[in-house]
C-alpha positions in Angstrom: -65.4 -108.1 84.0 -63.5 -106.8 87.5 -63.3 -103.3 85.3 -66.9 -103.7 84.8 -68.0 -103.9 88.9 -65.4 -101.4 89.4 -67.3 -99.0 87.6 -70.5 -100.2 88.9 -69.6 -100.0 92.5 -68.0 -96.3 92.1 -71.4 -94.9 90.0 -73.1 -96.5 92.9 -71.3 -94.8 95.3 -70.5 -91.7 94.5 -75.0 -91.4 93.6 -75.3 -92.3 97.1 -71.9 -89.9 98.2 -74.6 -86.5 96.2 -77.9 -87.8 96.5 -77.9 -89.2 100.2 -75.7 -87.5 101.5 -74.7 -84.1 100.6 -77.9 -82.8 98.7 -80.1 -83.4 101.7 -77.8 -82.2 104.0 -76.8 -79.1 101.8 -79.2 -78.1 98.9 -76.5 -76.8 96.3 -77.3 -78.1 93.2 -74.2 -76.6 91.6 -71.9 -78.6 93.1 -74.0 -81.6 92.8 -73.3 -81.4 89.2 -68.9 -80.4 90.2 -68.8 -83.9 92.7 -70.7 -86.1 89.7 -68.1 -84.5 86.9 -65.2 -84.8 89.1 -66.0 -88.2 89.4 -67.3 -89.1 86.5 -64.2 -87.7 85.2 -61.3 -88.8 87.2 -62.9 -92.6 86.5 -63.1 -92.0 82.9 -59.4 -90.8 82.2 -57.7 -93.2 85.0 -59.4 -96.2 83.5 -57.9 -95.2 80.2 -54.5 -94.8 81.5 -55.0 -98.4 83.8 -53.5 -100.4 81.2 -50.3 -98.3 81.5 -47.9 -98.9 84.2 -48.8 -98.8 87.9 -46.9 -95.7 88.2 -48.7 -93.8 85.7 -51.8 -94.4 88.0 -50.0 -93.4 91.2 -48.6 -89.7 89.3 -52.0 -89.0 87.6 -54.0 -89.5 91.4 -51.2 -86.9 92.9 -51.4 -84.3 89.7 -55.4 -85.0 89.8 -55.3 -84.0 93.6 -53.0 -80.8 92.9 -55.5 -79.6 90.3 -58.1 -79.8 92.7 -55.9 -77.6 95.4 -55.1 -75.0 92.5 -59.3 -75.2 91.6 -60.0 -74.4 95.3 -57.9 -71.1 95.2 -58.4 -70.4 92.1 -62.5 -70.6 92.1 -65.6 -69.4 95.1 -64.7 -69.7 98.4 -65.8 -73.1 99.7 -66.4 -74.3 102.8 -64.4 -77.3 104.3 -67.0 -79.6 104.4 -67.7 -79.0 100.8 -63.7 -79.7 100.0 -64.4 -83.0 101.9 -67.1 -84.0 99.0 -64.8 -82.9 96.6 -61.9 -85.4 97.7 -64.0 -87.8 98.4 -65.7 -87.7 94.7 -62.0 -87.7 93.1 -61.3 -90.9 95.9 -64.1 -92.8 94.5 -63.6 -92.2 91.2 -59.7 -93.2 91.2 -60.5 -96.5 93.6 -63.0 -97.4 90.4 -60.5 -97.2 87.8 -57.2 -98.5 89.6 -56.9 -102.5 89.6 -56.3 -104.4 92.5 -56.0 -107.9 93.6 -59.5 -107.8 94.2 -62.4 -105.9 93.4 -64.0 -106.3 96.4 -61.0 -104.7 98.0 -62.2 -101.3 96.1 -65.4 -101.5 97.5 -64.4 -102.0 101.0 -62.6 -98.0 100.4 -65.4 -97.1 98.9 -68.1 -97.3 101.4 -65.0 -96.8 104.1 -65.4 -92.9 102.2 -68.8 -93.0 102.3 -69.2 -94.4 105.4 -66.8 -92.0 106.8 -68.8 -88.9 105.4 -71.6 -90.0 106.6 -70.7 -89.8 110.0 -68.2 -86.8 109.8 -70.9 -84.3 108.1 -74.0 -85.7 110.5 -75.6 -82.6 112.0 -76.1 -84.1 114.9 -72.1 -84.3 115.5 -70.6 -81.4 118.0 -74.0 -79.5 116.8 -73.4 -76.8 119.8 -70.2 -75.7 118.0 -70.5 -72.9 115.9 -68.5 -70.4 113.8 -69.3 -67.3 112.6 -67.7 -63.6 111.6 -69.7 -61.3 113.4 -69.8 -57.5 112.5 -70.2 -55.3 116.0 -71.7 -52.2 116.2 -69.3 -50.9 119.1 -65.9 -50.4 119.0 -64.2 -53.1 121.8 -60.6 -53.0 122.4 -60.8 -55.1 125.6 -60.8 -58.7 125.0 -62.1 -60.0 128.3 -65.0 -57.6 127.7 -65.3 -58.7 124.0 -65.5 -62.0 125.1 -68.0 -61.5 127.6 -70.1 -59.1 125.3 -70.7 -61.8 122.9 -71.1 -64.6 125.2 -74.3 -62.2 125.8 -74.9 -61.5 122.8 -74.6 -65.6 121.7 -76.1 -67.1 124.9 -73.1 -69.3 124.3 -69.7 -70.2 125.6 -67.0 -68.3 123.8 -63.9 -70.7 122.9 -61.6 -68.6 119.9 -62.3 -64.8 119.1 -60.3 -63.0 116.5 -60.3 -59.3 115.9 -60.3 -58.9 112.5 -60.8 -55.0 112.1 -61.1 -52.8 114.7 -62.7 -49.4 112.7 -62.6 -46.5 115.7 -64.1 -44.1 113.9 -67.2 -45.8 112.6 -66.9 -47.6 116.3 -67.5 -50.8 114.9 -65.2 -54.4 115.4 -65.4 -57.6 113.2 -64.8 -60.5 115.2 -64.1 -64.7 113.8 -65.7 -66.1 116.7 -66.0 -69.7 117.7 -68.2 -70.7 120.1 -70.6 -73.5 121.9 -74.5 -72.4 122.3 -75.9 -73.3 125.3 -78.7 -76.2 125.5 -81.2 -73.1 126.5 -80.2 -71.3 122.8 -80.2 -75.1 121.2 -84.1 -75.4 121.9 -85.1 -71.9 121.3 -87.7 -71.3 119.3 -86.4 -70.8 115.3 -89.0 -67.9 115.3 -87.4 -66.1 118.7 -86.5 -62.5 117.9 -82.2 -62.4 117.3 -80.0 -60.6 119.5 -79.6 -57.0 118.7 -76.0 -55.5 118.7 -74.4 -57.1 116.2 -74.9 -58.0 112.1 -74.1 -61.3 110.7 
């Protein structure tokens, strides 16, 4: 029967991990379907092996986990966020199939991981930080003016630039900048005109 609400409260969770959380926050149905196999999945084949010995358990969570790494190179670039809902799928689904002294006690992780995702992926969280890779159509060799072109060209404060190809004879330079927008940029209209000088 504690097998039985195990399952129960991961299915439960890891529906409200997709649907509440990272659907309506990201809209890719793809890997709606990748979170509720992994899942699905990892539940399915540790709850077979959780009549075997505890240590069976504790190797197949670490090989399940290296898989996953070896995926992540192997497959489309993701972004970090999206690794996050990965682990936290595999989490749920090895917290529902390993027994502990209580089932409650598997619960208690499980909304601890959803709990924790639902804060850590808010949009409302550091939402003046940004990244991005920005092509320029200028070739800049001077990092203090670099920096102060695309604080310019951002309307934001500049924290982390990295040249990442510096072209002199098409005079163009891609940057990996990261940066904070300023509260004026923040409110701007979505339909103001972008900044010229640079594409995204």
């Amino acid at each position: 029967m504690s097998q039985l609400v195990l399952f129960t409260m991961d299915i439960c969770a890891v529906v409200l991990l997709v649907f509440g959380l990272y659907f309506p926050r990201h809209r890719r149905r793809d890997l709606v379907v990748a979170y509720l196999g992994v899942n699905v999945g990892v539940l399915a084949v540790a709850g077979a092996l959780s009549t075997s010995d505890t240590g069976a358990g504790i190797g197949l969570g670490m090989a399940l986990f290296g898989v996953l790494s070896i995926i992540r190179l192997r497959s489309t670039e993701l972004d970090q966020h999206e690794v996050a809902y990965y682990f936290s799928a595999l989490a749920l689904g090895l917290l529902g199939a390993l027994s502990t002294s209580s089932p409650w006690l598997n619960g208690g992780l499980m909304a601890l991981i959803v709990v924790v995702m639902f804060l850590g992926d808010n949009r409302r969280l550091f939402r003046r930080y940004r990244h991005q890779i920005l092509v320029l159509d200028t070739a800049m060799t001077d990092h203090v003016a670099l920096v102060a072109h695309l604080e310019r060209l951002l309307d934001a404060r500049v924290h982390s630039v990295t040249v990442q190809r510096l072209d002199l004879v098409n005079e163009t330079t891609t940057v990996d900048v990261r940066y904070a927008v300023t509260e004026r940029a923040l409110t701007a209209a979505p339909g103001a005109p972008a900044h010229s000088g640079a594409r995204r």
